[in-house]
PDB file as gemmi writes it, atoms N, CA and C in Angstrom:
CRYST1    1.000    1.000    1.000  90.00  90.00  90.00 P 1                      
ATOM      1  N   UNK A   1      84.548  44.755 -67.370  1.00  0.00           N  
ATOM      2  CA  UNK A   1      83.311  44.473 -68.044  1.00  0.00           C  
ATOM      3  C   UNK A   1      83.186  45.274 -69.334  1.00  0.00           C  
ATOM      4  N   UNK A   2      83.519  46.407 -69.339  1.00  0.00           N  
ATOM      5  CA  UNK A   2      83.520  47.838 -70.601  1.00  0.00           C  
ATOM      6  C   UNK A   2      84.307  47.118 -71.706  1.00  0.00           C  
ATOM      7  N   UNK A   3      85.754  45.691 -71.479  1.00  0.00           N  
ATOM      8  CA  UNK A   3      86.911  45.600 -72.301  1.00  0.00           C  
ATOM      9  C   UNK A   3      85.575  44.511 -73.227  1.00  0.00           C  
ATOM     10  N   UNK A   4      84.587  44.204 -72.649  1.00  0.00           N  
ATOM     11  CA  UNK A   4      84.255  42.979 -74.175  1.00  0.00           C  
ATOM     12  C   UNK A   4      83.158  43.532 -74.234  1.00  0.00           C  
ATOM     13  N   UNK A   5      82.253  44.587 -73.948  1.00  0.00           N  
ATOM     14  CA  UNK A   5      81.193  45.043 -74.619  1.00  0.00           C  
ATOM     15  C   UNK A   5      81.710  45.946 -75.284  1.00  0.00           C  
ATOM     16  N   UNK A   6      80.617  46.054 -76.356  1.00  0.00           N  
ATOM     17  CA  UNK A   6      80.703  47.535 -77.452  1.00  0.00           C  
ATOM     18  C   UNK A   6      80.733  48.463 -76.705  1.00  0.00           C  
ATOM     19  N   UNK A   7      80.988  49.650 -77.877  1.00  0.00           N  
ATOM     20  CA  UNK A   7      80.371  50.717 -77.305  1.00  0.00           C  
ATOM     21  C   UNK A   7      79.617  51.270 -77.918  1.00  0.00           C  
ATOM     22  N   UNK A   8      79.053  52.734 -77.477  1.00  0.00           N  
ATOM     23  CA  UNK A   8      77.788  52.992 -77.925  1.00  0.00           C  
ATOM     24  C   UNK A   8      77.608  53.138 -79.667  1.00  0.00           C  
ATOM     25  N   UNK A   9      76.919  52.908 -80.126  1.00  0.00           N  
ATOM     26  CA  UNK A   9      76.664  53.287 -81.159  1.00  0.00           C  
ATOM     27  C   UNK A   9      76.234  55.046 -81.736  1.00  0.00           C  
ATOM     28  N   UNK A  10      75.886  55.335 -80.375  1.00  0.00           N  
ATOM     29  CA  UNK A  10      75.410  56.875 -80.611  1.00  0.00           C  
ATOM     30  C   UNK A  10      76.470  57.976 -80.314  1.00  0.00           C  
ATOM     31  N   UNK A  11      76.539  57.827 -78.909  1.00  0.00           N  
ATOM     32  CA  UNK A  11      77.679  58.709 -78.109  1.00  0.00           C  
ATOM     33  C   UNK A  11      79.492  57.801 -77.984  1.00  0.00           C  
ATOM     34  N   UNK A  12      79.175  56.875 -78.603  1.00  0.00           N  
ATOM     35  CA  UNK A  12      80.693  55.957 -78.760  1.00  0.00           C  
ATOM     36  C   UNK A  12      81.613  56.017 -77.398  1.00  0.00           C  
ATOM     37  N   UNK A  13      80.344  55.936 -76.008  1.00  0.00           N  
ATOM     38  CA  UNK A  13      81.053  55.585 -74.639  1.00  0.00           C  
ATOM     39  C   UNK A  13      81.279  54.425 -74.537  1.00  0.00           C  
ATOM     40  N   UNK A  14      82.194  54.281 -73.627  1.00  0.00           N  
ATOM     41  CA  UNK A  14      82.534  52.717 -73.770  1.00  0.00           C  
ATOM     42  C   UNK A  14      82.684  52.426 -72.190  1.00  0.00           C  
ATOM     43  N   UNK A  15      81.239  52.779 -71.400  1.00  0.00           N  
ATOM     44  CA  UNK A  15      80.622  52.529 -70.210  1.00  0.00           C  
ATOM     45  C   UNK A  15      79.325  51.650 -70.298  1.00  0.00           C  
ATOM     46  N   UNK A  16      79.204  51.231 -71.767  1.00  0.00           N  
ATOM     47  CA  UNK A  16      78.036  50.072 -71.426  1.00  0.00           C  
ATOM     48  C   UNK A  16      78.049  49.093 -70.651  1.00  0.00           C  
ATOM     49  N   UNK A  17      76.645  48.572 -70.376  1.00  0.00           N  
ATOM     50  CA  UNK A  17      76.233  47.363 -69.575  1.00  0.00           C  
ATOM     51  C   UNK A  17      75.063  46.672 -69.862  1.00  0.00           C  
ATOM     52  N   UNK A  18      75.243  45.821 -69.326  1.00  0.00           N  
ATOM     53  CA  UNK A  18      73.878  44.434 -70.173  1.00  0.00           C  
ATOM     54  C   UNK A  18      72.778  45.117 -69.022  1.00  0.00           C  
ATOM     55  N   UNK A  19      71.289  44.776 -69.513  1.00  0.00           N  
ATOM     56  CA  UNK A  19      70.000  45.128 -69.252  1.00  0.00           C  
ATOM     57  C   UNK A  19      69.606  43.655 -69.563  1.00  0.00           C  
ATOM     58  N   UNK A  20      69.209  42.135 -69.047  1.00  0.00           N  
ATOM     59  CA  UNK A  20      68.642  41.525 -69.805  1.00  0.00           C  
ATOM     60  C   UNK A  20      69.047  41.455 -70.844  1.00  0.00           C  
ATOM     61  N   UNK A  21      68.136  41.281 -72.175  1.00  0.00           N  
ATOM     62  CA  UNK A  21      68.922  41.139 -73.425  1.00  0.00           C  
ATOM     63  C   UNK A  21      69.032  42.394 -74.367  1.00  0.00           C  
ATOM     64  N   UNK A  22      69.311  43.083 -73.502  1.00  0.00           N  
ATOM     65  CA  UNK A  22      69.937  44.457 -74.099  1.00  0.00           C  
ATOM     66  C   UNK A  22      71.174  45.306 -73.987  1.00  0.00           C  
ATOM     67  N   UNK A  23      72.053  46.138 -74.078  1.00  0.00           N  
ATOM     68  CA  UNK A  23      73.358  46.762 -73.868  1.00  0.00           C  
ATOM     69  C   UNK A  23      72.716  48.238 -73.549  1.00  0.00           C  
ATOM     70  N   UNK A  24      73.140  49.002 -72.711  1.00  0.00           N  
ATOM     71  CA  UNK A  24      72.362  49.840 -72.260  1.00  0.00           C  
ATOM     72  C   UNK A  24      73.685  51.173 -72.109  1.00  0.00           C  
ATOM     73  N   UNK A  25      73.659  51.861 -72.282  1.00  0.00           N  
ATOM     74  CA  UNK A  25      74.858  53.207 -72.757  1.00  0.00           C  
ATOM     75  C   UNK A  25      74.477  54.377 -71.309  1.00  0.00           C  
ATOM     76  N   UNK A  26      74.917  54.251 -70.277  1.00  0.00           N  
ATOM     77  CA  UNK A  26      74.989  55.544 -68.881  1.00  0.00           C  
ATOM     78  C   UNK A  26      74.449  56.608 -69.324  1.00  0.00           C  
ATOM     79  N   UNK A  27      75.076  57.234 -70.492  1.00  0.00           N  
ATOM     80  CA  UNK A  27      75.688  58.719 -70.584  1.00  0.00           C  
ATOM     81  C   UNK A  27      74.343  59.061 -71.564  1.00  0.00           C  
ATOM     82  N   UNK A  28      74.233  58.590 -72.411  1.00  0.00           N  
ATOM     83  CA  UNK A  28      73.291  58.812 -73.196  1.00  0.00           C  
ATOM     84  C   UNK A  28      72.048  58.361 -73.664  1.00  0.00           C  
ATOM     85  N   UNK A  29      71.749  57.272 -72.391  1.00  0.00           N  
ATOM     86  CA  UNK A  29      70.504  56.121 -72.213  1.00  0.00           C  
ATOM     87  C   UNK A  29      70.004  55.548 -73.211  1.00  0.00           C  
ATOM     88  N   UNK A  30      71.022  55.384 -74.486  1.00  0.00           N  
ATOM     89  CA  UNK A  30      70.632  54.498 -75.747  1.00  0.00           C  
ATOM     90  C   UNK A  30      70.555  53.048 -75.665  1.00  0.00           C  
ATOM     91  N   UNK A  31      69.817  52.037 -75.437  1.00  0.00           N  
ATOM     92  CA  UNK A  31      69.728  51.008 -75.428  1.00  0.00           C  
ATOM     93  C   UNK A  31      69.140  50.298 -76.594  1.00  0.00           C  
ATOM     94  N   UNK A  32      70.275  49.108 -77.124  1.00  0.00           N  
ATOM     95  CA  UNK A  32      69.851  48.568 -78.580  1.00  0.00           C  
ATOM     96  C   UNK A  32      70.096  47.373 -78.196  1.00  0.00           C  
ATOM     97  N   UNK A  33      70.259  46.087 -78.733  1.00  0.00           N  
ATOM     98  CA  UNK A  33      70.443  44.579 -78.777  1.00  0.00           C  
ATOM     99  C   UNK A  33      71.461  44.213 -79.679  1.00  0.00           C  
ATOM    100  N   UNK A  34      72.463  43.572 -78.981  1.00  0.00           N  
ATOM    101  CA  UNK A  34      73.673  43.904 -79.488  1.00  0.00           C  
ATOM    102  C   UNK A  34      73.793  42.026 -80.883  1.00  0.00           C  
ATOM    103  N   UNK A  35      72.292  41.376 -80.547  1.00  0.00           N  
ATOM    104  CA  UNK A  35      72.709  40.249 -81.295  1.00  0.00           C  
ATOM    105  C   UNK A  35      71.855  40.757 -82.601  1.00  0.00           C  
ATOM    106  N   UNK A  36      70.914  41.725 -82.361  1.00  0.00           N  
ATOM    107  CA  UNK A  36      70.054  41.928 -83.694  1.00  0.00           C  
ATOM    108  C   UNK A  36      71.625  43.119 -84.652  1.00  0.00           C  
ATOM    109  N   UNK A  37      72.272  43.472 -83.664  1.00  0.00           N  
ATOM    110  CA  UNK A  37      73.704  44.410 -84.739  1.00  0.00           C  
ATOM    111  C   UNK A  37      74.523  43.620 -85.372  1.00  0.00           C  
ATOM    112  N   UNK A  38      74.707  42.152 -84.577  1.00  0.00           N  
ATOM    113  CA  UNK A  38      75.753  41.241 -85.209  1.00  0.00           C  
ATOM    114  C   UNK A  38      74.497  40.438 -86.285  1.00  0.00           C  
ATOM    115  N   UNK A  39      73.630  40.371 -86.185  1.00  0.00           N  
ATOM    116  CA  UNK A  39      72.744  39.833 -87.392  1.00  0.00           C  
ATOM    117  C   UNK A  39      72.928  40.533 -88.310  1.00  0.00           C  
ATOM    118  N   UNK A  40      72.741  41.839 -88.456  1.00  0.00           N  
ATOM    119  CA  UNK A  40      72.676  42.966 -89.488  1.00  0.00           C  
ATOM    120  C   UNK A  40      74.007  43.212 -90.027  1.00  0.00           C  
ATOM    121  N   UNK A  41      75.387  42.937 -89.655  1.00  0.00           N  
ATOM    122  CA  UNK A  41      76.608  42.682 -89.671  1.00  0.00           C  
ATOM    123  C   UNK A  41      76.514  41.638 -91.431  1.00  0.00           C  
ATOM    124  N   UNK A  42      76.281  40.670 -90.605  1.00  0.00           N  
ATOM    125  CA  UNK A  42      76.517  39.205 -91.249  1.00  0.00           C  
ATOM    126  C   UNK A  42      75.638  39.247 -92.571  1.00  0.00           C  
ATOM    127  N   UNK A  43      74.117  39.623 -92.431  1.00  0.00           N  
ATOM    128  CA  UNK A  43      73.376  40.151 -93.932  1.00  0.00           C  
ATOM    129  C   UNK A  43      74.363  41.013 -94.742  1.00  0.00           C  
ATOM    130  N   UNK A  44      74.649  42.152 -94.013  1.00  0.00           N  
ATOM    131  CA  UNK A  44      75.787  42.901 -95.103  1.00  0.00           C  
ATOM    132  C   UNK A  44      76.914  41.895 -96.049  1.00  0.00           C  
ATOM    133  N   UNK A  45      77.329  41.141 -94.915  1.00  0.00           N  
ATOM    134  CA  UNK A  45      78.200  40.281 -95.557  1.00  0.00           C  
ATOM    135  C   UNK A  45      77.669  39.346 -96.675  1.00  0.00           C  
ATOM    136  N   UNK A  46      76.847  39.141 -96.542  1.00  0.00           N  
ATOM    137  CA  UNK A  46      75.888  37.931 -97.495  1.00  0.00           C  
ATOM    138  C   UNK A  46      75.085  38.479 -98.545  1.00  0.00           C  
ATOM    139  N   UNK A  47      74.640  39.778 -98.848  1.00  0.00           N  
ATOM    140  CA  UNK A  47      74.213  40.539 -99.582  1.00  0.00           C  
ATOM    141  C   UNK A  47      75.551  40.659-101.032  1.00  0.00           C  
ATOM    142  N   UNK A  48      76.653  39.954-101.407  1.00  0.00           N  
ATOM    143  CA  UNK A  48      77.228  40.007-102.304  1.00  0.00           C  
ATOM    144  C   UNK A  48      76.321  39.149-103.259  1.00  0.00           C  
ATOM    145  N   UNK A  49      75.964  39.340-104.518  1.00  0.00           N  
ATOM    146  CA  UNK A  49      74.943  39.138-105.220  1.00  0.00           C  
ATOM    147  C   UNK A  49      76.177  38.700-106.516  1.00  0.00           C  
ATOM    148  N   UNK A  50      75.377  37.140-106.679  1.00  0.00           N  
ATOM    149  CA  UNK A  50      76.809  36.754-108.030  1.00  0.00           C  
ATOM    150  C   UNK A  50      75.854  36.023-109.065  1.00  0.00           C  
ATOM    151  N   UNK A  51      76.799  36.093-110.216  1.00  0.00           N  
ATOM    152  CA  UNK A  51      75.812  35.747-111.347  1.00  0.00           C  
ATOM    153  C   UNK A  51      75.862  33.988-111.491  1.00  0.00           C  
ATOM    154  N   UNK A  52      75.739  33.516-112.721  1.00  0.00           N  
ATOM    155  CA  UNK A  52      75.582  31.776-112.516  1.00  0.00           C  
ATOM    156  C   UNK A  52      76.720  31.495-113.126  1.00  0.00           C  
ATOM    157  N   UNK A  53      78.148  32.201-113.274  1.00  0.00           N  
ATOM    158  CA  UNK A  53      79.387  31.821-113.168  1.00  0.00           C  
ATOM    159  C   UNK A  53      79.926  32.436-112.112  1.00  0.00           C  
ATOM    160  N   UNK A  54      79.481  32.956-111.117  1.00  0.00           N  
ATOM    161  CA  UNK A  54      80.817  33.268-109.815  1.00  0.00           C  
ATOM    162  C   UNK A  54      80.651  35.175-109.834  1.00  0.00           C  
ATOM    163  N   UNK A  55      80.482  35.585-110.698  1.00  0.00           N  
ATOM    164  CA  UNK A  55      80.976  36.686-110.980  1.00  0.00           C  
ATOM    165  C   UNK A  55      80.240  37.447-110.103  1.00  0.00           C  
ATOM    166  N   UNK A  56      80.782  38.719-109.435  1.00  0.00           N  
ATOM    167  CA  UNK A  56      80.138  39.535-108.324  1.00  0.00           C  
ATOM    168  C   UNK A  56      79.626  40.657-109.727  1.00  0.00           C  
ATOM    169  N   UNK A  57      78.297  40.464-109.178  1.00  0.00           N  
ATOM    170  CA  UNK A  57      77.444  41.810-109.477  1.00  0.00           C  
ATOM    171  C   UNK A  57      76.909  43.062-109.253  1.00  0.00           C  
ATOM    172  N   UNK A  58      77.062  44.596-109.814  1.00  0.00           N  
ATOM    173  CA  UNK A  58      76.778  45.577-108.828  1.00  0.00           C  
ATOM    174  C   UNK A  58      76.046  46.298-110.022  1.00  0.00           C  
ATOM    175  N   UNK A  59      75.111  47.270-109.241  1.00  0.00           N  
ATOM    176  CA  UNK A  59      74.339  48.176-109.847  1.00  0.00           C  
ATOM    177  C   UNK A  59      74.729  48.687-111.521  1.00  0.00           C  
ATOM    178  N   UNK A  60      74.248  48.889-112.353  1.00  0.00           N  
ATOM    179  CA  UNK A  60      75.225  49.505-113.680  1.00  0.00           C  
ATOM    180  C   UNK A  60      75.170  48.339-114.599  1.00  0.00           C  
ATOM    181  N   UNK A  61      75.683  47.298-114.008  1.00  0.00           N  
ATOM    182  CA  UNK A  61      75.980  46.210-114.953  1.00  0.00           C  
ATOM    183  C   UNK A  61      75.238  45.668-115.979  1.00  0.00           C  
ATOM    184  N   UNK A  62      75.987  45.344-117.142  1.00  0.00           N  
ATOM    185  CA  UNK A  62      75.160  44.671-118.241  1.00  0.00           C  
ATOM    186  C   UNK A  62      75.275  43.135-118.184  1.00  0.00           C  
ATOM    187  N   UNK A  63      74.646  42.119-118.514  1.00  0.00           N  
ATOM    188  CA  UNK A  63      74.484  41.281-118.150  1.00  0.00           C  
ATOM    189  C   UNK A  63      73.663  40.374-119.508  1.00  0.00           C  
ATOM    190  N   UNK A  64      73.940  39.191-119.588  1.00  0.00           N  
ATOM    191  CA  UNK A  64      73.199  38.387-120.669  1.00  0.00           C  
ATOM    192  C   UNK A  64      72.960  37.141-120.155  1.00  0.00           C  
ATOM    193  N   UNK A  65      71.737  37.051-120.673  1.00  0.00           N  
ATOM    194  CA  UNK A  65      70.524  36.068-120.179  1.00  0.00           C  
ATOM    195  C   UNK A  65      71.245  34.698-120.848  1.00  0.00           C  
ATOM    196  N   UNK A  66      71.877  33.543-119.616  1.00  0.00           N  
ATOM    197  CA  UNK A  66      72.168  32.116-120.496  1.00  0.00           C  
ATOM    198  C   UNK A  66      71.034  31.033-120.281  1.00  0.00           C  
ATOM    199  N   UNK A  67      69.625  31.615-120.455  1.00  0.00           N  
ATOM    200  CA  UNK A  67      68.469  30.165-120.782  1.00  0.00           C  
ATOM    201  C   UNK A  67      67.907  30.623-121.171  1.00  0.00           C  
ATOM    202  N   UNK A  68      67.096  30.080-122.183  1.00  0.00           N  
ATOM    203  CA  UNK A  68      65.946  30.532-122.947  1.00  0.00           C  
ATOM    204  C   UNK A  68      64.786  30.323-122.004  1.00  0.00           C  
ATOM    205  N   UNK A  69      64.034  31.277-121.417  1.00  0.00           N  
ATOM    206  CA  UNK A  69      62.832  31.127-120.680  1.00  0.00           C  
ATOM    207  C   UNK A  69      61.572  31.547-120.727  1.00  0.00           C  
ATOM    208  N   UNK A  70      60.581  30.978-120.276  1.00  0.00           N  
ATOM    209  CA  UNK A  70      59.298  31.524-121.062  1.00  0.00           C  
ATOM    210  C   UNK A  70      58.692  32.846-120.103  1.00  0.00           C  
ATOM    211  N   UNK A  71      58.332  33.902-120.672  1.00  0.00           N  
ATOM    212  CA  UNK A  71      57.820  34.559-119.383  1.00  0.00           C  
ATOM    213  C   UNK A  71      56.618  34.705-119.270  1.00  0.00           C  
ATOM    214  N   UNK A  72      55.689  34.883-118.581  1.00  0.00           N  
ATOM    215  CA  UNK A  72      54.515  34.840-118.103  1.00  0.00           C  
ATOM    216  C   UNK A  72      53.297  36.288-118.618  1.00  0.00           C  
ATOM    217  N   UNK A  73      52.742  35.848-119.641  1.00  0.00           N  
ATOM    218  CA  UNK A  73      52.440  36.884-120.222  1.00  0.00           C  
ATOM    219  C   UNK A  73      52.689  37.507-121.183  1.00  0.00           C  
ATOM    220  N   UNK A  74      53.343  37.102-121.839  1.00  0.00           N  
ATOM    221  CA  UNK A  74      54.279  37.635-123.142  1.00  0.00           C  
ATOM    222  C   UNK A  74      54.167  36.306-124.026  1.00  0.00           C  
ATOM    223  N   UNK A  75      53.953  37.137-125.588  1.00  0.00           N  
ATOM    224  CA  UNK A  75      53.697  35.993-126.137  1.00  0.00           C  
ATOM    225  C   UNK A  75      55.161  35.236-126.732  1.00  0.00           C  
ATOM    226  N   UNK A  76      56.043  35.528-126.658  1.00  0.00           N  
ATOM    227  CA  UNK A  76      57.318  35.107-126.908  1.00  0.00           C  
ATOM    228  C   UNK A  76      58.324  34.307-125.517  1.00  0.00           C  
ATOM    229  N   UNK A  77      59.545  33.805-125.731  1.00  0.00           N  
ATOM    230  CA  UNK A  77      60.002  33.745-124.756  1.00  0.00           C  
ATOM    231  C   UNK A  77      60.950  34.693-124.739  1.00  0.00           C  
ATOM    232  N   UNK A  78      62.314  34.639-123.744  1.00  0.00           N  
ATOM    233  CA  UNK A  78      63.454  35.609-123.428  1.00  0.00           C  
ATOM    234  C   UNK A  78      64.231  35.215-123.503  1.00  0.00           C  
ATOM    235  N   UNK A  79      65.414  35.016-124.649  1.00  0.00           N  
ATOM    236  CA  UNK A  79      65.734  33.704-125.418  1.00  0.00           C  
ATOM    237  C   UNK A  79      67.251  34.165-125.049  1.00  0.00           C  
ATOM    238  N   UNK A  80      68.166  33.486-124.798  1.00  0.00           N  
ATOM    239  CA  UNK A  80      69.313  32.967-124.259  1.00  0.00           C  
ATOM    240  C   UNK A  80      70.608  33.960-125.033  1.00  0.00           C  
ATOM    241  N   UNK A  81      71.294  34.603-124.253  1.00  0.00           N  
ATOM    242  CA  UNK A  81      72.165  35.638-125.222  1.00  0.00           C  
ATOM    243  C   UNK A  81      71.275  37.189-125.389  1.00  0.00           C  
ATOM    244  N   UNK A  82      70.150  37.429-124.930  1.00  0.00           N  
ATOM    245  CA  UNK A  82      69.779  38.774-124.576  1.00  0.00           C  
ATOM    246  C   UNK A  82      70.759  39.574-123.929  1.00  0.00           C  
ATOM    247  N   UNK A  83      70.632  40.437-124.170  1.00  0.00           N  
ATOM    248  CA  UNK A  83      71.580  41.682-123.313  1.00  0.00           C  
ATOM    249  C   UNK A  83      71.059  42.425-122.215  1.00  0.00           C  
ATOM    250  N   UNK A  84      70.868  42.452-121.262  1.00  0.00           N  
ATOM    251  CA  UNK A  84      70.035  43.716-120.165  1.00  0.00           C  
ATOM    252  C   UNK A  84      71.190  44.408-119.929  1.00  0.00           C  
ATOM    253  N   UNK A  85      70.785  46.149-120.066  1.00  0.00           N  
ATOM    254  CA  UNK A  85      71.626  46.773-119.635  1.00  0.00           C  
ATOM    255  C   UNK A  85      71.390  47.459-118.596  1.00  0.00           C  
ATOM    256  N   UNK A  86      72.372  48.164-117.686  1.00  0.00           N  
ATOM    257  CA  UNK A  86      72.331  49.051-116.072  1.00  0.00           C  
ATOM    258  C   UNK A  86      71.469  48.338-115.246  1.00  0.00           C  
ATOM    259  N   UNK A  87      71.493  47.008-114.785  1.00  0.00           N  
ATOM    260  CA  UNK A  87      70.916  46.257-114.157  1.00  0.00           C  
ATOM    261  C   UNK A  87      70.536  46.937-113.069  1.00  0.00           C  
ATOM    262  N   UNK A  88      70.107  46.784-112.079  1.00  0.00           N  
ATOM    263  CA  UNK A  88      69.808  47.364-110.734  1.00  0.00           C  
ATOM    264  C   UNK A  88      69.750  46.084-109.280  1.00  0.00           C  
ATOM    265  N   UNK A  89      70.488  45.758-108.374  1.00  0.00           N  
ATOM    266  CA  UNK A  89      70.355  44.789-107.610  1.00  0.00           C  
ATOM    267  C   UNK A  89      69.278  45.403-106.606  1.00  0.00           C  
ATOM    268  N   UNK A  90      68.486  44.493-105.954  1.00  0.00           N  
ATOM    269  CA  UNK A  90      67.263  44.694-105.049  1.00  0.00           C  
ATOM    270  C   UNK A  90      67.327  43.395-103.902  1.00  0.00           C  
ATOM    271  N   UNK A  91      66.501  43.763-103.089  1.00  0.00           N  
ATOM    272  CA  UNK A  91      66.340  42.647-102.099  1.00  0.00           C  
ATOM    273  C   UNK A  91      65.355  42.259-102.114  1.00  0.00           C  
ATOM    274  N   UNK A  92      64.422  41.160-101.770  1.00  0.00           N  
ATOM    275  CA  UNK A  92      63.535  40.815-101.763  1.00  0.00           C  
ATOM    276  C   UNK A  92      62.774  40.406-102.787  1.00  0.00           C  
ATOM    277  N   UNK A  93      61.321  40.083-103.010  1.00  0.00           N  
ATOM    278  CA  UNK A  93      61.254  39.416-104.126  1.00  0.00           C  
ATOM    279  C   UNK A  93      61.068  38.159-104.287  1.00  0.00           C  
ATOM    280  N   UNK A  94      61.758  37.441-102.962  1.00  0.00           N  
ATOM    281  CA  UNK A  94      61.885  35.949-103.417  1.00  0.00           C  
ATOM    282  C   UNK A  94      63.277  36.089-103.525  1.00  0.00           C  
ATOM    283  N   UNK A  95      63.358  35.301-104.655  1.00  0.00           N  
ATOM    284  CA  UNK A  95      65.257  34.864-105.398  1.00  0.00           C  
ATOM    285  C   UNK A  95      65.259  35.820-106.501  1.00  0.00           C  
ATOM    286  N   UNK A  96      64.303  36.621-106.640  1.00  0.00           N  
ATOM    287  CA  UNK A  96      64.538  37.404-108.090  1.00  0.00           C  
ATOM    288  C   UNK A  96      65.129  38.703-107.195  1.00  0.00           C  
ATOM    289  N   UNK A  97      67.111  39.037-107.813  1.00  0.00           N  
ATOM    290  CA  UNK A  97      67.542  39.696-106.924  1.00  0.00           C  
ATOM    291  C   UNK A  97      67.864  40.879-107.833  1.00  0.00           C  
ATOM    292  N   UNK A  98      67.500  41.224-109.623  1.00  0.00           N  
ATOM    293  CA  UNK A  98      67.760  41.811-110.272  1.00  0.00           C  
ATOM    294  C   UNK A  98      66.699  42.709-110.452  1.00  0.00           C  
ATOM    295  N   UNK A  99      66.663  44.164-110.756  1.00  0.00           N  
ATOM    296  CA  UNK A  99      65.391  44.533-111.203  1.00  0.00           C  
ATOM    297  C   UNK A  99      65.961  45.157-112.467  1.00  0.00           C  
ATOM    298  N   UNK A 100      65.218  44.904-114.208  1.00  0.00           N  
ATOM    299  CA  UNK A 100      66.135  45.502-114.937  1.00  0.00           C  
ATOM    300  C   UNK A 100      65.310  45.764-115.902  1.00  0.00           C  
ATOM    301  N   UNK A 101      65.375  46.475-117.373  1.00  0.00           N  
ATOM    302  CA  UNK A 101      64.532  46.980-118.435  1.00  0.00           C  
ATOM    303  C   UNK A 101      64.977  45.723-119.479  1.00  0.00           C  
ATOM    304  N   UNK A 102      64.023  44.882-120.135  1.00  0.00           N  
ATOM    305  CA  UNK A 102      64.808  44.100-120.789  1.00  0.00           C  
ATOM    306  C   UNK A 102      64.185  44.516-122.313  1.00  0.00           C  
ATOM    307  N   UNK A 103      64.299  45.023-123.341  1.00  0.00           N  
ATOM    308  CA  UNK A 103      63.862  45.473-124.613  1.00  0.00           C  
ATOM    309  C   UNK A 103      62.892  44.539-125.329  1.00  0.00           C  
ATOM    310  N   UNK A 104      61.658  44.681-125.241  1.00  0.00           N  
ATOM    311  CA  UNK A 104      60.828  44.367-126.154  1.00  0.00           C  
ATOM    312  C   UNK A 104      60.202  43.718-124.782  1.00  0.00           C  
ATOM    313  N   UNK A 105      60.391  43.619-124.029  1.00  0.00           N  
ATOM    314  CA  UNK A 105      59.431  42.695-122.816  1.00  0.00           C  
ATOM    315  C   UNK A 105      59.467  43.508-121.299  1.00  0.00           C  
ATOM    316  N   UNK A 106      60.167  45.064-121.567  1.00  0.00           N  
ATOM    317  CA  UNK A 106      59.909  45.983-120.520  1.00  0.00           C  
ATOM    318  C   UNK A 106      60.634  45.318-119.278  1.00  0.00           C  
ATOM    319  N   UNK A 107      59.785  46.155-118.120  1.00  0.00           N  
ATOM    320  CA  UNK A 107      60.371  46.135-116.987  1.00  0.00           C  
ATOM    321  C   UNK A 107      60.274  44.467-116.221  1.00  0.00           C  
ATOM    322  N   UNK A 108      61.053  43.995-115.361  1.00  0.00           N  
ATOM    323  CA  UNK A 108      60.950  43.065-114.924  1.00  0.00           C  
ATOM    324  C   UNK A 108      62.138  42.418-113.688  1.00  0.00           C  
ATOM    325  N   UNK A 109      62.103  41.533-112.907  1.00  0.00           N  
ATOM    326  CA  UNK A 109      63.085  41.069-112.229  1.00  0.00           C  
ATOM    327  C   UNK A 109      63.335  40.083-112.395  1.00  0.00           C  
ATOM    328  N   UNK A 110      64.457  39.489-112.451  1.00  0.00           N  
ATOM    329  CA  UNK A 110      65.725  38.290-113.051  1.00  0.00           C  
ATOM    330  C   UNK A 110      65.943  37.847-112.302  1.00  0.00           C  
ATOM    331  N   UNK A 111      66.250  36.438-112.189  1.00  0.00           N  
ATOM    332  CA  UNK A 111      67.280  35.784-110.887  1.00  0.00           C  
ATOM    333  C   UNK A 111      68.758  35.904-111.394  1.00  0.00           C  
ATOM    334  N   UNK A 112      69.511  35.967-110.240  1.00  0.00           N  
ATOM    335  CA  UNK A 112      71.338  35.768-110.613  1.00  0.00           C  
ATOM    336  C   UNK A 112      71.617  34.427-110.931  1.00  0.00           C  
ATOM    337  N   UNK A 113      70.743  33.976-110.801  1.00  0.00           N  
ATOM    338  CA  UNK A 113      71.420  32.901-111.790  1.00  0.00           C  
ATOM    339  C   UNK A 113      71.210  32.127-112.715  1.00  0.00           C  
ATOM    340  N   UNK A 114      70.403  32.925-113.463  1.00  0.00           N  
ATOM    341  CA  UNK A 114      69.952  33.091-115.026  1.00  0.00           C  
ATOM    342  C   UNK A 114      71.001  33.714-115.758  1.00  0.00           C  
ATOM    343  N   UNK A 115      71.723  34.926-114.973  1.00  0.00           N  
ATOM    344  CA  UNK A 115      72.230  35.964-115.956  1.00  0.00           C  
ATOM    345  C   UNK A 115      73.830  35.560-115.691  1.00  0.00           C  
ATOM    346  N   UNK A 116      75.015  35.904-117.057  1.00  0.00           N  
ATOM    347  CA  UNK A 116      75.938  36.147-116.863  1.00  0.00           C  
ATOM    348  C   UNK A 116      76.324  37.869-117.536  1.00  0.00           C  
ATOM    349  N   UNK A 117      77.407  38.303-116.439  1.00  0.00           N  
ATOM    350  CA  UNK A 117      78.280  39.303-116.702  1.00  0.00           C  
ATOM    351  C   UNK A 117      79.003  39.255-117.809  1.00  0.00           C  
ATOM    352  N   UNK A 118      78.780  40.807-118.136  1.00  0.00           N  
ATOM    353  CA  UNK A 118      79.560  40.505-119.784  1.00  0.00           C  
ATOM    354  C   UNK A 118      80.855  41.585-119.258  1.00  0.00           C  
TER     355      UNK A 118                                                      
END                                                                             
């Protein structure tokens, strides 16, 4: 039974056993849910953040705006070929997965797939 369950996450015994819908650890009575770990697994995996050509994006990056778009509040728009620099990736938000300083229109968040990597 020990060869296809995990093991602990805390004390790394490998005497677990199912509880209902839980995995439950003898030695060190840590009990977690072993489908909410393989969920949290798979987000990691899916959290690769790409721009609107393919390109993987990470913290630092400079990046240029390919649509001219109007923004909300500003009397101008944010016109196509801007530069943002040291981007910052975030979660949440919606789809806006960028948080970044864009010059003359301040702070704000971007979607990835507005922006390309330069």
């Amino acid at each position: 039974m020990s060869d296809t369950l995990p093991p602990c996450p805390d004390c790394s015994s490998e005497y677990t056993y199912e509880m209902d819908a839980l995995l439950v650890c003898p030695e060190c009575a840590h009990e977690w849910n072993a489908e909410a770990e393989v969920a949290e697994a798979v987000e990691a995996v899916e959290a690769v953040i790409k721009d609107a050509v393919g390109n993987e994006l990470q913290d630092g990056d400079t990046v240029s705006i390919t649509k001219t778009m109007k923004v909300k509040g500003a009397q101008s728009a944010l016109k196509a070929g801007t530069k943002v620099r040291n981007i910052r990736l975030v979660q949440g938000s919606g789809d806006h997965d960028i948080a970044a300083k864009v010059d003359g229109f301040g702070q704000m968040e971007l979607k990835s797939s507005i922006v390309k990597k330069i």
